[in-house]
N, C-alpha and C positions, 0 to 999 in steps of 0.2 A: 699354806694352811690346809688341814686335810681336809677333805670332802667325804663323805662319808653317809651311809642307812643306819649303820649303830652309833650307837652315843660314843663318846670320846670315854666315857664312865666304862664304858666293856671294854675297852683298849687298853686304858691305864691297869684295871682290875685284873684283865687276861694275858697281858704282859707280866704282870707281878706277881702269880700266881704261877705261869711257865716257870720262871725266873726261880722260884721258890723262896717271897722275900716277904716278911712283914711288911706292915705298910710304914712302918717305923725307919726299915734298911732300906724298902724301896725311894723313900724320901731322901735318905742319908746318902743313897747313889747318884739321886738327881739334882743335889744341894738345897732341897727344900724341907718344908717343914713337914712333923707328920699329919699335923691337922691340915694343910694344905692337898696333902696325897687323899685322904681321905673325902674331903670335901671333892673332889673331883672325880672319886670314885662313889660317891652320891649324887653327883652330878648339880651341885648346889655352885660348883666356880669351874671354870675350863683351866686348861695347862696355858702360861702365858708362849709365844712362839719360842725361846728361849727353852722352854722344858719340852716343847713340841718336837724340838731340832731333838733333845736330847733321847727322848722317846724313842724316834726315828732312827737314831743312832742306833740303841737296846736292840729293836727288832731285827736291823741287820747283821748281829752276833748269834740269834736265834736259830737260824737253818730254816727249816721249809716253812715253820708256824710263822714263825716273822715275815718269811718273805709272802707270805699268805694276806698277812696284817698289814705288811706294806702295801700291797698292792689293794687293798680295801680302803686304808686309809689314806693313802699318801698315791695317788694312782700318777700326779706330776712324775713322779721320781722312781717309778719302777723299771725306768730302762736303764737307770741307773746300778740297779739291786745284780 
């Protein structure tokens, strides 16, 4: 689970926004819905760990901003990165 000072709501948002995706495609990337994407990018529901892994994923295709993002949100797995 990340750990984190910013809301998981700028992560989803700032990843999707890199990415250059509606909140519509960024759902249709992560199997979810797009009221789901949105709602978490309002910060009214969290990613369940299943969209967290897949999140986690995303950011490591990113290059430096990801690995930025990783290491903010995900600090377990940055020795990984």
């Amino acid at each position: 689970m990340p750990t984190a000072s910013l809301p998981i709501a700028d992560l989803v948002r700032h990843l999707r926004q890199h990415l250059n995706l509606s909140q519509e495609k960024f759902a249709a990337k992560l199997g979810v819905s797009f009221k789901t994407v949105n709602r978490w990018e309002k910060g009214h529901s969290l990613p369940s760990p299943m969209a967290l892994k897949l999140i986690e994923d995303l950011l490591k295709t990113i290059g430096e901003a990801g690995k930025a993002l990783l290491e903010e949100y995900f600090p377990e797995g940055k020795s990984d990165v």
